[in-house]
N, C-alpha and C positions, 0 to 999 in steps of 0.2 A: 753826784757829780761824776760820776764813775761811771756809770751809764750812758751818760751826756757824752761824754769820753768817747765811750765805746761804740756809739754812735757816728762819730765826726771820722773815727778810723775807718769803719764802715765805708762811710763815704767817698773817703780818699780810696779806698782800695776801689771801690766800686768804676771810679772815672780813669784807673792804673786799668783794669780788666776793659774798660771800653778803649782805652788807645792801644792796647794788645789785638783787640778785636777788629780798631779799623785800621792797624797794620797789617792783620793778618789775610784781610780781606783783597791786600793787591795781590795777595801771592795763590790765593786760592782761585783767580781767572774770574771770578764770579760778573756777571754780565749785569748785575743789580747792585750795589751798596748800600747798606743800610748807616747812615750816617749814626753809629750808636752814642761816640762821646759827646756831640750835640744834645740829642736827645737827653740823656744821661744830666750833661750841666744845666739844660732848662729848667729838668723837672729841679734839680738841687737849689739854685738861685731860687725860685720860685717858693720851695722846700724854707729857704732861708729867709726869704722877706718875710713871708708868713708868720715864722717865727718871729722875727723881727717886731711885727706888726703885735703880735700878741704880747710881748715881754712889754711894750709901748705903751699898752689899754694894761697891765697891770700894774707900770708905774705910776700912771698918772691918772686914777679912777673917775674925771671930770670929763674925757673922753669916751665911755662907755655910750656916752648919746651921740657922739657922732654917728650918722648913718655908714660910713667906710666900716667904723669896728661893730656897727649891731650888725652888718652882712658878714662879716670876718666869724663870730660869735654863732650865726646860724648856719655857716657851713662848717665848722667846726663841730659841732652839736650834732649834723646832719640833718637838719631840719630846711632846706632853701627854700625862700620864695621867690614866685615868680614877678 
């Protein structure tokens, strides 16, 4: 649990360092923005259904044949097919 923890702080800290980043970026002139807190909570939410998705298929083990959780199950593995 502790890990899990330490992961979730990870997190927060990580989306505190991109709105640092895209404040800091008006003051720096830069002629380009890199939109990073976006980027940043995409990958997280995305990060999080997945999770989501998997805690789901290990409640309820009559869903492992749905085709959502066997594509879930081989990118997870690293295996995808086309």
């Amino acid at each position: 649990m502790r890990i899990g923890a330490m992961h979730k702080i990870g997190e927060v800290l990580i989306v505190v360092l991109c709105v640092y980043v895209d404040y800091a970026q008006g003051f720096l002139g830069l002629s380009v923005t890199i939109p990073t807190l976006k980027a940043s909570t995409v990958y997280l939410v995305g990060m999080e259904l997945f999770s989501i998705a998997e805690n789901i298929r290990l409640m309820n083990p009559d869903l492992c044949a749905a085709p959502v959780f066997k594509r879930l199950k081989e990118w997870k593995d690293g295996e995808p097919k086309a």
